[in-house]
N, C-alpha and C positions, 0 to 999 in steps of 0.2 A: 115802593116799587110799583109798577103799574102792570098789571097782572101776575102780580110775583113774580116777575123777570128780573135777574140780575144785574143791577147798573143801571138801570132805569128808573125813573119817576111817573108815580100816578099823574096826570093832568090837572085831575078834577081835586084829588083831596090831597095833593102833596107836592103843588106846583113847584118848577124849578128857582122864580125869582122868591117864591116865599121861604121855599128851604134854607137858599140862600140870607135870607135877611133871618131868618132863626138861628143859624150857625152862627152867624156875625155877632147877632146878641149875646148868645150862649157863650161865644170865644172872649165878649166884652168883660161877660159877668165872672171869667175865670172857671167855666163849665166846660165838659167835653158832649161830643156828641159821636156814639160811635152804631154806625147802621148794622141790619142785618144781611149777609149772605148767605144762599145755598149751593151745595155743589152739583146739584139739576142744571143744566140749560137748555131752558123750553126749543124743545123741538119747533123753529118758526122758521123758516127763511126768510132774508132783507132781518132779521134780529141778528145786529151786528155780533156777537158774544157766539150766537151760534155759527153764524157764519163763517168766522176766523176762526172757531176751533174744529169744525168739520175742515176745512180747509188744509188744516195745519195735522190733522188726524191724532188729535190728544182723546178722545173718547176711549173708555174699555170697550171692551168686542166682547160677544155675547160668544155663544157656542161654536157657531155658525161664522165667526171672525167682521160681524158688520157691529156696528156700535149700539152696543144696549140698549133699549127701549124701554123707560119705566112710569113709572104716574106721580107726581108731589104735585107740593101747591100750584106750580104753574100751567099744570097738565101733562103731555105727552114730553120727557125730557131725556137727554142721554148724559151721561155722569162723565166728568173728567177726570181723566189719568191722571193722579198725582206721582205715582210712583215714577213717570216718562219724565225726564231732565227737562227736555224741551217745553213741557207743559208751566213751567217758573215761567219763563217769558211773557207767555202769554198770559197768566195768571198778572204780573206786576203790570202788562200794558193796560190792561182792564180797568186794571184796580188806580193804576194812575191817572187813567183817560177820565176816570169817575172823582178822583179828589181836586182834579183842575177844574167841575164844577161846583162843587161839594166839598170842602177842606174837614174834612172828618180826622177825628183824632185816634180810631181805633177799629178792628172790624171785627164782627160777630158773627161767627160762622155755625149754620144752624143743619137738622138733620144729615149731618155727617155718620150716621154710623155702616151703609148709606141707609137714608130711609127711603122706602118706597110704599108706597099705596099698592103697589099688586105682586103679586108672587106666579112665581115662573122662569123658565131659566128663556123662553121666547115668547113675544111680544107684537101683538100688534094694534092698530088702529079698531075700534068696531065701526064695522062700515058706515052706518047713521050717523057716526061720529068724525067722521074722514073728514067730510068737507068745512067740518066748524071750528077744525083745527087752530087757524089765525085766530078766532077772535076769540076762543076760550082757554079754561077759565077767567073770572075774573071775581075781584073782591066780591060782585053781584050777581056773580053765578051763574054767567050767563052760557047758555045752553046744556045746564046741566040740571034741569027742572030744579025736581027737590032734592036731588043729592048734595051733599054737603062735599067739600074740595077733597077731602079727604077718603071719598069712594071710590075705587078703582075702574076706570073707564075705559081700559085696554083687553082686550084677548089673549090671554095668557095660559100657554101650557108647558108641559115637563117636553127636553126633549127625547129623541126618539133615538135608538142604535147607537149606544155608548158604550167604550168599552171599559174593561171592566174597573180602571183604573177612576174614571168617570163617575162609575156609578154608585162606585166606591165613597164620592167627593157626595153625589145628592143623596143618597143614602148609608149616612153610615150609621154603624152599630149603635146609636144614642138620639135624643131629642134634646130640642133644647127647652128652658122652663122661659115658655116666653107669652106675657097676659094669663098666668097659671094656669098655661096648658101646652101639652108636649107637641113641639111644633118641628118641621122641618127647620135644616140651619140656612134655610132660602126665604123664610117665612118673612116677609112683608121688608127683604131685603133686597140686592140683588143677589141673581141668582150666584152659586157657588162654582159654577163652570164658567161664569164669564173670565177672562182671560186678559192679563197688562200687557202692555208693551215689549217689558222684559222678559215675558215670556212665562210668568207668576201666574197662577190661578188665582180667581180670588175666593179658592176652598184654604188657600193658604196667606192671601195676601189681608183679607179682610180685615182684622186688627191693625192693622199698619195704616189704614187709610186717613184714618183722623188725625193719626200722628205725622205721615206726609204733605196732610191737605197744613196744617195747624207751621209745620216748618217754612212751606212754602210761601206763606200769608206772610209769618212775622218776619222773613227774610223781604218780601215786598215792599210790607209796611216799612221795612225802619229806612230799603232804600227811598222811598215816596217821601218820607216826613224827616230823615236824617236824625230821628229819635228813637228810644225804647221802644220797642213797637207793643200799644196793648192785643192782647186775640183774645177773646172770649169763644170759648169751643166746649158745643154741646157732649160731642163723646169724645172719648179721651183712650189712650191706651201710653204704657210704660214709657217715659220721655217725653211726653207731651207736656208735662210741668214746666219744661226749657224754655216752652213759645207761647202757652196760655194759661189762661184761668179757665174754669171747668164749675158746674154747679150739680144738681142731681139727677136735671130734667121735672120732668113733669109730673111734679107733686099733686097733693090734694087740699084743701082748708081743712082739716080734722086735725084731733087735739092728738091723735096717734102717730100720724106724720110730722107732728112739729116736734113730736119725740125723739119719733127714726131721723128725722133731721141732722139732730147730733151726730151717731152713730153713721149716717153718710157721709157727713165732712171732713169729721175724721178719718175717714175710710181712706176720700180723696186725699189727703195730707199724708197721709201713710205712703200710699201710691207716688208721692214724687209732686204730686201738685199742691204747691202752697197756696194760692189763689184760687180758695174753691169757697161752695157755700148755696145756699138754697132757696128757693123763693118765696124769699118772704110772705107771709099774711096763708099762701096757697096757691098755688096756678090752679087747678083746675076746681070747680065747687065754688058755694059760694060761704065766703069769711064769716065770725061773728066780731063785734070790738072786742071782747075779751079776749079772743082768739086771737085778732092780730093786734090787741097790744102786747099780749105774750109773746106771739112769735118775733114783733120789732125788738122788743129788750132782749129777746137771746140773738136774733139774726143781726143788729147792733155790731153783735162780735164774731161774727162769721165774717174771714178776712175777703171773703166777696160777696159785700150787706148788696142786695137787691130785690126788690119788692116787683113782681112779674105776675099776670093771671092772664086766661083767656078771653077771646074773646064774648064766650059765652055766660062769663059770671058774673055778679056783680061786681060794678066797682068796689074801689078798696084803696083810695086815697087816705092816705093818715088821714087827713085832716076833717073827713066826711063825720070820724066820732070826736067830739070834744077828751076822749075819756082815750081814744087811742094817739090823739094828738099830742096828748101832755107825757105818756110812755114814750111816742116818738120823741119830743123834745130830749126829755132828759136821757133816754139813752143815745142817743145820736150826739148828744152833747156832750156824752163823756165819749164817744167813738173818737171825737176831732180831738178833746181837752188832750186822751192818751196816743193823738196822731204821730207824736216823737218816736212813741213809744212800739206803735204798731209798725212805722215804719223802719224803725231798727231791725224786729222780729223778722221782719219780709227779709230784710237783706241779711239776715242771721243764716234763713231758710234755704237763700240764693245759694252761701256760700258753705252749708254744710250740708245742707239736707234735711233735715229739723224738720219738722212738720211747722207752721206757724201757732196757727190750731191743735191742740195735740190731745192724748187723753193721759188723765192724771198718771198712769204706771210709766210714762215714758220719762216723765221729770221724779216722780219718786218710786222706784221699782220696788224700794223697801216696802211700801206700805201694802200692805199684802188684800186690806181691804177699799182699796181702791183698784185693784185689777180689773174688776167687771164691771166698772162702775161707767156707763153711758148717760148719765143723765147730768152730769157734769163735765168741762172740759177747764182747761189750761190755756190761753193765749201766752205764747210765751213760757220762761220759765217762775212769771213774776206774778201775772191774774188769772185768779180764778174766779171761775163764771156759775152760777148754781140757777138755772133758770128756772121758771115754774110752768109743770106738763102738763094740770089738772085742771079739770075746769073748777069755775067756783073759789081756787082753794086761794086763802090769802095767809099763806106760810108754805115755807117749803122745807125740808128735810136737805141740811148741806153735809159732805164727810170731808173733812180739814184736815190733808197731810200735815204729817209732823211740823211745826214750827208754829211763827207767832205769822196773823192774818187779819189785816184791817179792810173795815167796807170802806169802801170810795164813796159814800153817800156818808159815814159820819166814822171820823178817825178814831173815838172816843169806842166806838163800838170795835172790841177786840177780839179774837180765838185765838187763844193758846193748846194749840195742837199738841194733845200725847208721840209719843217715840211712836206706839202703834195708831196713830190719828183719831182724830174725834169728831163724832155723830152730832150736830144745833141744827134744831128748829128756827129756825130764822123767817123776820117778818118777811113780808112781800104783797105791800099793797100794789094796788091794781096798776099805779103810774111807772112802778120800778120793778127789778129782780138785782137780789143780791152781788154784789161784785165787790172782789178783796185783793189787795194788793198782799204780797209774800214780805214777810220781813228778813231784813237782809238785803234788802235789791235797793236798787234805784234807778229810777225811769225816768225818760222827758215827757215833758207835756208841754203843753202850748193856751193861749187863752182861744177857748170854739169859737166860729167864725163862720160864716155861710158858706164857704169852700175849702179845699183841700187848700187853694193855692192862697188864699188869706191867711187863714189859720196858719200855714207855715211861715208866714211873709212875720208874723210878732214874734215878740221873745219867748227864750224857753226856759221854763221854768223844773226847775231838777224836785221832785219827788220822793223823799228820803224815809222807805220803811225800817224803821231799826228792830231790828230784833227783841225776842222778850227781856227782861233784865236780868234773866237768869242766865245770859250770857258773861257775867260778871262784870268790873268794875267797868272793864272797857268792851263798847261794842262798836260794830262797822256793819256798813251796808256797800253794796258797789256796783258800777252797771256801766253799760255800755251805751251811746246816744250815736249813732249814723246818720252822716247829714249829707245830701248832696244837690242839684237844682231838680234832682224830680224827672228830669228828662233825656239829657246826655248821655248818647252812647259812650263817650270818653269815661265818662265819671262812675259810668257802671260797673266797670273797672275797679275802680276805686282805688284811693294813697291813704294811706296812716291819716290824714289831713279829716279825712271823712269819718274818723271813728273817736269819739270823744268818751275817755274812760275819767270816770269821777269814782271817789273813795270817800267816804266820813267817814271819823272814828271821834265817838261820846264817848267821855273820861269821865268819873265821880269822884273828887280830890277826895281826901278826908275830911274835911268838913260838910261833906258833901251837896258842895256846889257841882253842878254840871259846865262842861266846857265843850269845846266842838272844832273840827278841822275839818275841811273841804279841800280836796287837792284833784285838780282838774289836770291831764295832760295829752296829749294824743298820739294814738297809734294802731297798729294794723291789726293786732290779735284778738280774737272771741274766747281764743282760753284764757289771756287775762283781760282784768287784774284777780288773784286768786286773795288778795292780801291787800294791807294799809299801803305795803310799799311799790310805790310808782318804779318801773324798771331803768335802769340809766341813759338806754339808748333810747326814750321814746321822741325826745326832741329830735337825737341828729336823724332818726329814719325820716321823722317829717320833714324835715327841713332838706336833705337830700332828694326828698320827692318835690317838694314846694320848688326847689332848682332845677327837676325834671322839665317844666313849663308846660305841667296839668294845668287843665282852666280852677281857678281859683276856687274854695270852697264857701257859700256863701252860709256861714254860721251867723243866726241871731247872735241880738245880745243876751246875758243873763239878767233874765228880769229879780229873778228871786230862788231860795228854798223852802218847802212845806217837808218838816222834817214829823214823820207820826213818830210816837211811841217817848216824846219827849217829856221828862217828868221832871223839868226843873221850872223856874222862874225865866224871863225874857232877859238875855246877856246884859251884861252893862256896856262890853266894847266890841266890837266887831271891825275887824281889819285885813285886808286883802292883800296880796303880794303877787306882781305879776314877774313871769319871765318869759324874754325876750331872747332866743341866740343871736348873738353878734354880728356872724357873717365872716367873723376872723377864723383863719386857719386855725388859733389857737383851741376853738370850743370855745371860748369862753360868752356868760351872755351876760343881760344887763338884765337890771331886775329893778321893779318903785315899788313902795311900800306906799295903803292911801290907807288912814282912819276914816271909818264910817261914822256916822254922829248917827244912828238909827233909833235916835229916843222916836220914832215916828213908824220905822219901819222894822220893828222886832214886838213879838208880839207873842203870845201865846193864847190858844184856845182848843179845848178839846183833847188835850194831851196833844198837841201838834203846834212845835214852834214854825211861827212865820220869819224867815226871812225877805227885805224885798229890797231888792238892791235897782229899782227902776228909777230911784233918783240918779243915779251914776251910771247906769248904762252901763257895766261893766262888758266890753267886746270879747269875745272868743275868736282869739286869732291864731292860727295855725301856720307855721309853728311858733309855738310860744307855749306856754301852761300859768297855769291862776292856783292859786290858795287865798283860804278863807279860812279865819279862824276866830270862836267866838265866847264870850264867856264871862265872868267875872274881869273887873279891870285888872287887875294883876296876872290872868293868864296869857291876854290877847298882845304880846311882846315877841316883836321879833330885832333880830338884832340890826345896828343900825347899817346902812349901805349906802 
């Protein structure tokens, strides 16, 4: 921005043809770039933004019915009405006149709650300061000596002869707990009498504001880009999860905050926003490497990982420690590996409400000793995260709801969880923190890749935790895998086509060979599959949609299986059977049987068979479903067709 004015470019440190060719890059490399807005616009005249919204009269009105007067980064600014209809227009012209220079993929919308540098319900210019209005502030501070941007440079007082309804609004019965100390509910906001459009105080309208500004954006965004619109928004209130993601604000680099960390994101996820999460390493203070390699491997899993500090701290590139560089690698590298996997969760979250991020009592309520537990969380119903809060400490204390629990770092390494859960010490050298996948489930994953949109572009490979074997002779795991291109408003929607439900079930004959069946099919529901058996309608739903003429679903192919908890020998036969619906009235569909020769690609190690079916390509095509079944040569028969 060039003087922090909205829609604008600094000259000097952020010209418009260089933006230009960094977007271009970034768009090359399969990256996004999404800038920051605020809802101030600097009080300037000939400043197009202000111009057209004084014009248009979208500002709040202060006591006195003229538009607000407040202090942010830009200086003297007046706040737009979101709650006023008419204010969407000019909000989308803005914002569109700004991506026809600047093809940005998202916008980040900042001091929304609103923030103001000076408190007062009336506002004015200080006279010495009048005439320097144009040209300040600026990144360089200019005519604001040694004040920093963030010192209030307005004349600001309470007003005068209200009645009692009023005074009611700037004085009521309570404080609020704000910088722990009991402040006015005007304090370092606008004030509580300024007054909307509609005729709303904002003693009453104040929570609504983020959540109006946040609707209006992502209603712009998706008409500007004709896609999912992302919004990043600093404050947030009840339904603001519909239009954006949300993080904590303005943390610290201490080892206590990376604690409360958890316990905020969770907070956010409870609240309705799944896309929440904290800044990483610290914003404000300055980091240590221990500190933010700790804080990368748990904010890794924070379903919105972002690394952010001020301007006055030190840097804090991963890459600056060798020692925080290799914690970034490997957890970031399992973020992308379980990309299938997270992205399922998100649209789990879309479509129930789920928190993404969750704490352990909301997947096991039974367990009575995990009620209070914040020092761990759940992604998902499938991983769990046990991060380390301590400095120094290289072990950390995990508590393991009931079942069986393998680390992602080596499958060999198991918890068999009590009915009332179980307390391990678990290592946790400097480069990693513990993370377990849940037996019973199973998850996609993908091979890491430098981007979101690489990583999804290869095959996917299915992830099979089997339960302990105390489930007897025969066990199953099962899961859900949602695919769609990532971006399509149509597809957000989503058809049975977008939802890939997989089941194994391990058999131990009496001789006690091990055997195995994979049945892959697709369709709409998150309650199932509850069981081995695939429901009967899951083909004709897909395939009724597939003839609705949705844009097509772009499913990899299956690369392979990494089945944990497997305790037999590498199968001798492995063979697959696909089916096809016909297209005939009758139902009826077609189906090929292919023998795999996998003396090459079965494998065992670690108590974890490898399947790798990337010689064959096998396609996931919707509608259609696949079985896999493997074992001994005498089990793997199917009859002939």
């Amino acid at each position: 921005m060039d003087h922090w004015m909205d829609f604008t470019f600094d000259p000097v440190d952020f010209p418009v043809e260089e933006m230009q060719a960094l977007v271009e890059d970034l768009h090359a490399n399969g990256q996004k770039f999404v800038p920051i807005l605020d809802p101030g616009i600097k009080v300037e005249p000939g400043y197009h933004a202000y111009d057209e919204a004084l014009k248009r009269d979208l500002f709040v009105r202060n006591v006195e019915g003229d538009p607000y007067l407040g202090w942010v980064w830009p200086g003297p600014c007046h706040f737009l009405d979101y709650l006023l209809p008419r204010t969407a227009a000019y909000w989308e012209e803005e914002l569109a006149a700004h991506h026809n220079i600047l093809p940005w993929d998202g916008i980040w919308i900042d001091m929304n709650e609103i923030s103001n540098f000076c408190t007062g319900d009336l506002c004015r210019l200080k006279p010495e300061t009048e005439s320097e209005v144009p040209t300040l502030p600026s990144s360089r501070q200019e005519g604001l000596g040694k004040d920093p941007q963030w010192v209030c440079h307005l004349e600001c007082w309470e007003a005068q002869g209200l009645n009692s309804t009023q005074a009611g609004w700037a004085h009521p019965p309570y404080d609020i707990a704000n910088g722990l100390a009991r402040s006015p509910l005007g304090y370092k906001v606008m004030s509580v009498l300024n007054s909307h459009h509609d005729g709303s105080s904002e003693y009453d309208a104040h929570q609504l504001y983020s959540l109006a500004q946040t609707r209006v954006t992502a209603a712009a965004v998706e008409s500007i880009r004709r896609k999912r619109p992302f919004i990043l928004s600093r404050s947030s209130y009840l339904g603001v999860g519909a239009y954006a993601a949300h993080w904590t604000g303005d943390n610290v680099a201490t080892w206590d905050q990376l604690a409360k960390s958890i316990a905020g994101v969770l907070n956010i996820g409870l609240f309705g926003i799944a896309m929440g999460g904290a800044d990483i390493c610290g914003f404000q203070g300055n980091t240590t490497s221990e500190l933010c390699a700790r804080w990368v491997s748990l904010g890794a899993f924070y379903p919105f990982a972002r690394s952010h500090s001020d301007l006055h701290s030190t840097r804090q590139e991963l890459y600056l420690w060798p020692e925080v560089a290799e914690a970034g690698r490997q957890a970031l590298s399992q973020r992308y590996r379980l990309l299938p996997y997270l992205y399922s969760t998100m649209r789990a979250a879309h479509d129930t409400g789920a928190p993404a991020m969750r704490p352990l009592w909301m997947t096991f309520p039974e367990d009575v000793a995990g009620h209070r537990n914040d020092r761990q969380f759940m992604f998902g119903d499938a991983l769990l995260v046990t991060p380390v809060l301590t400095q120094g400490a290289r072990s950390v204390e995990g508590h393991f709801p009931p079942g069986t629990w393998y680390s992602l770092w080596n499958a060999s390494d198991v918890v068999h969880a009590r009915a009332n859960g179980t307390d391990v010490t678990l290592d946790a050298p400097l480069e990693r923190i513990p993370y377990h996948v849940r037996g019973g489930r199973i998850i996609g994953t993908a091979e890491p890749r430098r981007t979101t949109r690489d990583t999804k572009a290869g095959a996917l490979t299915l992830l099979v935790a089997l339960p302990g074997e105390g489930s007897g002779a025969e066990r199953s795991a099962h899961g859900v895998v949602y695919n769609d291109d990532g971006e399509s408003v149509v597809q957000a929607r989503a058809s049975p086509c977008s939802f890939l439900h997989a089941n194994v079930t391990v058999r131990r004959d009496g001789q006690g060979s091990l055997s195995g069946t994979l049945k892959i099919a697709f369709g709409s529901s998150w309650a199932w599959p509850g069981g081995a058996r695939y429901p009967d309608d899951a083909l004709g739903g897909a395939e009724s949609v597939a003839a609705d003429g949705d844009p097509p679903i772009p499913w990899p192919s299956l690369a392979g299986l990494r089945i944990l908890g497997w305790e037999g020998g590498a199968p001798e036969a492995v063979r697959t059977r696909s089916f096809r619906p016909s297209g005939e009235a009758s139902g009826s569909q077609g189906q090929s049987v292919v023998d795999l020769n996998l003396a090459e690609g079965a494998r065992v190690k670690d108590s974890t068979l490898l399947l790798s079916m990337e010689s064959v390509e096998l396609p996931l095509d919707c509608p259609g479903s696949l079985e896999i079944e493997w074992g001994p040569r005498k089990t793997a028969q199917y009859s002939d067709v």
